[in-house]
C-alpha positions in Angstrom: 21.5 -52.0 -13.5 17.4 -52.0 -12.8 15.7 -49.2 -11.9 15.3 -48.0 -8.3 11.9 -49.6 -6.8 11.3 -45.6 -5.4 12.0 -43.0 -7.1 15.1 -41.0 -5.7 13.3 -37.5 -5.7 9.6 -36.5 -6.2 7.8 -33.2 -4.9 7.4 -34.5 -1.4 10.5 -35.8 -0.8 11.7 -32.1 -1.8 9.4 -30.5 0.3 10.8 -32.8 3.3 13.6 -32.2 3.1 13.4 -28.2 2.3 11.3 -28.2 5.8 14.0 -30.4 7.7 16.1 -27.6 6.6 14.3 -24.9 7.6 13.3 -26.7 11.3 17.1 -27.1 11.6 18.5 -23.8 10.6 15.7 -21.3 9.3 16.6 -21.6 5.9 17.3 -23.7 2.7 19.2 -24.0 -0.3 18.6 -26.2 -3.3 22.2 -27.5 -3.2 21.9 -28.3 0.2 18.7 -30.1 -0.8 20.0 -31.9 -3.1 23.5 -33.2 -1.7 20.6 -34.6 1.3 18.7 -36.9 -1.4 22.0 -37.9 -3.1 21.4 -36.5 -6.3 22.4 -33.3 -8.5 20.8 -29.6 -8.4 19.9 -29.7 -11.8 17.8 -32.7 -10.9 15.6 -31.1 -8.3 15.1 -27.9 -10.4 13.5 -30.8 -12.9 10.8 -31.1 -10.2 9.8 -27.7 -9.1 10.1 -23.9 -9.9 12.7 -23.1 -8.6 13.8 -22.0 -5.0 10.3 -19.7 -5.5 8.5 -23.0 -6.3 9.9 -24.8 -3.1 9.1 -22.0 -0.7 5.4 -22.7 -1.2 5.6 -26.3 -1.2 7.1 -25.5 2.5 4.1 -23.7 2.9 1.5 -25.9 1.4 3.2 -28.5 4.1 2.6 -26.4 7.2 -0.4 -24.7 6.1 -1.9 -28.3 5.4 -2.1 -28.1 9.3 -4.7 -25.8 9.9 -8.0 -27.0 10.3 -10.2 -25.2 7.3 -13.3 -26.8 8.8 -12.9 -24.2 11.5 -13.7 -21.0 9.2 -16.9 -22.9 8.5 -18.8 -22.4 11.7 -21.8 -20.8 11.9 -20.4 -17.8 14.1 -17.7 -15.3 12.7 -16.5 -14.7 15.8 -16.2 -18.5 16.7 -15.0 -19.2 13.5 -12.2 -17.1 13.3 -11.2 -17.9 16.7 -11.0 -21.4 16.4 -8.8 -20.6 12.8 -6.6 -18.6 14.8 -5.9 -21.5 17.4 -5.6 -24.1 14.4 -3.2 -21.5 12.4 -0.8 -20.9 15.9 -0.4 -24.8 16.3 0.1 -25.3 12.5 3.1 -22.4 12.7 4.6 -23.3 16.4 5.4 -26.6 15.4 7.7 -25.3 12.6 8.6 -21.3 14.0 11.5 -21.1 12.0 9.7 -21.1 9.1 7.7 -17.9 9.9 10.5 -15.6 8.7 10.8 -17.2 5.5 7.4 -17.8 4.6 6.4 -14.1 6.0 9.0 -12.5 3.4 7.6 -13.9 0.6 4.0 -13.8 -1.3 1.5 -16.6 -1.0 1.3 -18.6 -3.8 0.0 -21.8 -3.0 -3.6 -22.9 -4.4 -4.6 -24.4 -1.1 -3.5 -21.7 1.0 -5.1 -18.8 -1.0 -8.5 -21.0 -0.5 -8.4 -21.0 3.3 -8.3 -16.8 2.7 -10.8 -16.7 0.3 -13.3 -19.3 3.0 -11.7 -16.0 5.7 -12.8 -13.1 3.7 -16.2 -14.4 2.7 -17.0 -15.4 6.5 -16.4 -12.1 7.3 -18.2 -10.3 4.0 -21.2 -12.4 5.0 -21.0 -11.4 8.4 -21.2 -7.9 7.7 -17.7 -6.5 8.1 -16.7 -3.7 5.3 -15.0 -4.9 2.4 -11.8 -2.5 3.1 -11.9 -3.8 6.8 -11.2 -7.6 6.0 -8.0 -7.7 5.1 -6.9 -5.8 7.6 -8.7 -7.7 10.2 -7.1 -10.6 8.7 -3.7 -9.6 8.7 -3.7 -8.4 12.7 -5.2 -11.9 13.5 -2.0 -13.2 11.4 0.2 -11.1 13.3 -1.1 -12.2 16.3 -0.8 -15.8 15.8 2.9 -15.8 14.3 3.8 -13.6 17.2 2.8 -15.7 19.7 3.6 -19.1 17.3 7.2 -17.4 17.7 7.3 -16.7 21.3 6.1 -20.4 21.8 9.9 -21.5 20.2 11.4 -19.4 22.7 13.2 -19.9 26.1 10.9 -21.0 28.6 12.7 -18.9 30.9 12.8 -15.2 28.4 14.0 -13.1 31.5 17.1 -14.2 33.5 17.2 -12.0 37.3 20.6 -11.7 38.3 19.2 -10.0 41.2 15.3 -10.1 42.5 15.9 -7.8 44.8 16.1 -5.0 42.4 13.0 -6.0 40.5 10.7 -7.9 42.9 7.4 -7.1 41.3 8.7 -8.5 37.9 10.1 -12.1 39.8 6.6 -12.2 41.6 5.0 -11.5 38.1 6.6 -14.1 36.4 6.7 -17.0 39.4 2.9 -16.7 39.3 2.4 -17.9 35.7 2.4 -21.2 34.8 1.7 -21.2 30.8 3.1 -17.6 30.2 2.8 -18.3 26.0 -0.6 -19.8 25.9 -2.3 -17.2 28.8 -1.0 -13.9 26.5 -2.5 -15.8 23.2 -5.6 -16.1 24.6 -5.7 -12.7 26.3 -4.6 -11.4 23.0 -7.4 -12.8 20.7 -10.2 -12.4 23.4 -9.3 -8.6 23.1 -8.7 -8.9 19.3 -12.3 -10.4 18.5 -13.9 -8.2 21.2 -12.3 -5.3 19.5 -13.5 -6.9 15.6 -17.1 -7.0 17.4 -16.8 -3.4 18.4 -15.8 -2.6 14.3 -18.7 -4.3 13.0 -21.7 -2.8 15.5 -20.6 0.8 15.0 -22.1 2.7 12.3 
């Protein structure tokens, strides 16, 4: 019997189908992986390090989605603005990964670059070295919030009866993009705020 022209598993056939997984029900096993490729646990383990190792291949994948270019413009402000807006698309279009890959440490070569191009852009623009990370971690939490809230119902609050909350049904029938209006309110008042931090003394 000759050898299969492609070979039945590889890294990114792994890393597929961990990510279909995770799309599909917010998590992954690597049984489940394997009984989807046709082959035997032991065999996948051959290819990565373990469950560990396959968690950041998941995030390798969705992180390959944010634009790195943007942390390179000339503005800090405009840089890590336009990150932000690259980092929530990247995350909406898989928001069930967000748990998983928020619960566990980041690992990945490529990923740790695109924090290391963050933290210098904001040394070099003057911010105080025990401010970045925690400037970088509220921008985070601002993006997977809202990359969250973009998975959810369209429709987050059901009136049974308008009369009794009128001001909310008028609230809510005058927005059109409720997810993408709040992200943007949210990081105009998030950088204005960052701007704030780095002119005061």
């Amino acid at each position: 019997m000759g050898r299969p022209r492609k070979a039945l598993l590889d890294r990114e056939r792994i890393t597929t189908t961990a990510l279909e997984l995770v799309d599909a029900q917010g998590e992954f096993s690597v049984p489940q992986i394997a009984r989807r490729l046709g082959v035997q646990t032991a065999s996948v383990y051959h290819h990565v390090d373990g469950r560990d190792g396959i968690v950041e291949l998941v995030r390798e994948r969705v992180c390959s989605a944010i634009d790195p270019s943007t942390l390179e413009q000339a503005r800090w402000d405009e840089a890590m603005t336009a990150w932000a807006r690259s980092y929530r698309a990247a995350f909406a279009a898989h928001p069930r990964a967000i748990p998983l890959l928020t619960t566990s440490p980041v690992r990945a070569p490529e990923v740790l670059l695109q924090y290391e191009q963050a933290v210098t852009l904001l040394l070099d623009a003057g911010f105080a070295l025990p401010d970045v990370m925690p400037v970088i971690i509220g921008l985070e939490n601002l993006v997977l919030g809202s990359a969250l809230d973009m998975a959810a119902p369209e429709a987050m609050w059901e009136l049974t009866d308008e009369a009794a909350t009128p001001q909310l049904a008028r609230a809510l029938g005058a927005v059109d993009t409720r997810t993408d209006a709040a992200f943007e309110l949210a990081l105009t008042g998030y950088v204005a705020h960052l701007r704030t931090l780095l002119e005061s003394p």
